[in-house]
ROPA-840971 format. One record per residue: x, y, z of N, C-alpha, C in turn; residue in one letter. Coordinates in steps of 0.1 Angstrom, whole numbers, plus 2048, in hexadecimal, padded with zeros to 3 digits. Atoms other than C-alpha are relative to their C-alpha. Last residue first. Layout:
ROPA-840971
XYZXYZXYZA
...
end
This chain:
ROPA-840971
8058057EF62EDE5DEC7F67F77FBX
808808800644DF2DCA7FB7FB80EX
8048047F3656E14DC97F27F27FAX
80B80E7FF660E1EDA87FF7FE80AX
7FE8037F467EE3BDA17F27FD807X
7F680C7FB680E35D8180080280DX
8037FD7F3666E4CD6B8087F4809X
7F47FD7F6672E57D4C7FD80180EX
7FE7F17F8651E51D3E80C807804X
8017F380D65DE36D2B7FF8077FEX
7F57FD80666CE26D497FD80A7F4X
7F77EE7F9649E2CD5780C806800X
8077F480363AE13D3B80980A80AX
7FD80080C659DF9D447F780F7FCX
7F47F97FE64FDFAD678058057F1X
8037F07F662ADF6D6180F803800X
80B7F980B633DD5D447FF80F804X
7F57FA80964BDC9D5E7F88087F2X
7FA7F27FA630DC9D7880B8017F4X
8097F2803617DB6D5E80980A808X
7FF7FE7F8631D9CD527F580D806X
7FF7FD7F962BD99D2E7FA80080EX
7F18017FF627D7FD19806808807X
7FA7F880B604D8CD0E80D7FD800X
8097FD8065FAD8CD328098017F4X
7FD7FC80B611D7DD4C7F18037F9X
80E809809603D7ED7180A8067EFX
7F6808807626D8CD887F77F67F7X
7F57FA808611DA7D928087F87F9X
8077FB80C5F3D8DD9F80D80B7F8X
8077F27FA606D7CDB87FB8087F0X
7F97F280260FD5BDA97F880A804X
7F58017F9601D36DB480B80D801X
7FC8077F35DDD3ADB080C7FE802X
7F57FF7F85DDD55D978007FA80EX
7F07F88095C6D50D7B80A800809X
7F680B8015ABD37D9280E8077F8X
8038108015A9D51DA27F47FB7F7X
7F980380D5AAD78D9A7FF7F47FFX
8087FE808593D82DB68067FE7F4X
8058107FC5B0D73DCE7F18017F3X
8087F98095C8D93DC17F37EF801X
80380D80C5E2D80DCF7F98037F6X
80B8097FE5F1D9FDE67FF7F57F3X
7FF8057F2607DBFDE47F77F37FDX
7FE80E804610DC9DC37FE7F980AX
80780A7F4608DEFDC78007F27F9X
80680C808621E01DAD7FC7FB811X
8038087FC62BE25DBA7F57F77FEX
80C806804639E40DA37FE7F2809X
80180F7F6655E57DA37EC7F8800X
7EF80980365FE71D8A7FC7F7808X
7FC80E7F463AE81D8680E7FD7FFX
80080E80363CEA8D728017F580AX
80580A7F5634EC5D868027F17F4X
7FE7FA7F0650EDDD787F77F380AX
7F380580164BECCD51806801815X
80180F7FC628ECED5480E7FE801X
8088057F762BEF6D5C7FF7F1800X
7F87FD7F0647EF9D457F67FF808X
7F880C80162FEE9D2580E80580CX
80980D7FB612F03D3080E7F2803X
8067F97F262CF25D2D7F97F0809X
7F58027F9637F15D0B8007FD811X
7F37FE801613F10D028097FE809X
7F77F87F95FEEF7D00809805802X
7F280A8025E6EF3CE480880680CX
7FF8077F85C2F06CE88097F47FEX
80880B8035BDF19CCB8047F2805X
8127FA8025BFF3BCDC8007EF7FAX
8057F380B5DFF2ACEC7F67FF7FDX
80680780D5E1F18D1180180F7F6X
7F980D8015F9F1FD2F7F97FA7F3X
7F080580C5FCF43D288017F0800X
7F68047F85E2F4FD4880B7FD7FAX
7FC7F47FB5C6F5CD32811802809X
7F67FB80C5CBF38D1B80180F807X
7F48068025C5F26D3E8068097F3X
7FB7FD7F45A7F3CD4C8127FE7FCX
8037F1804593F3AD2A80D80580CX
7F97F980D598F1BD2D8048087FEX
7F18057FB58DF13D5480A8027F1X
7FD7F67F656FF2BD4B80C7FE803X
7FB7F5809567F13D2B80780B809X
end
């Protein structure tokens, strides 16, 4: 309640805790734009599923699972991806 009480004193929250303007420029200032996918390895605790594919490239659902995460952080507006 103290960290509440702190945020709507401050302008980032209102009395009935929605965020205001004040709050929605604070996430906007530190929003993510970049984002690092770890794809490294087989994922050997996956086997028998992925003995000949590295685990990111495992379909699920007909999807690809790295293009699935890229695709999600496109939605984000997030494009500049780093994969290792």
């Amino acid at each position: 309640n103290r960290l509440i009480n702190k945020l709507i004193m401050e302008g980032f929250l209102t009395s009935d805790l929605s965020i205001s303007s004040a709050g929605k420029r604070l996430f906007e200032e530190h929003r993510v734009n970049n984002a690092i996918i770890l794809a490294a390895g087989y994922g050997m605790r996956m086997t028998p599923i992925n003995n000949d594919v590295p685990k990111a490239l495992l379909q699920v659902k007909g999807e690809v699972l790295i293009e699935r995460i890229i695709q999600q952080l496109h939605d984000k507006q997030i494009y500049d991806i780093n994969i290792v």
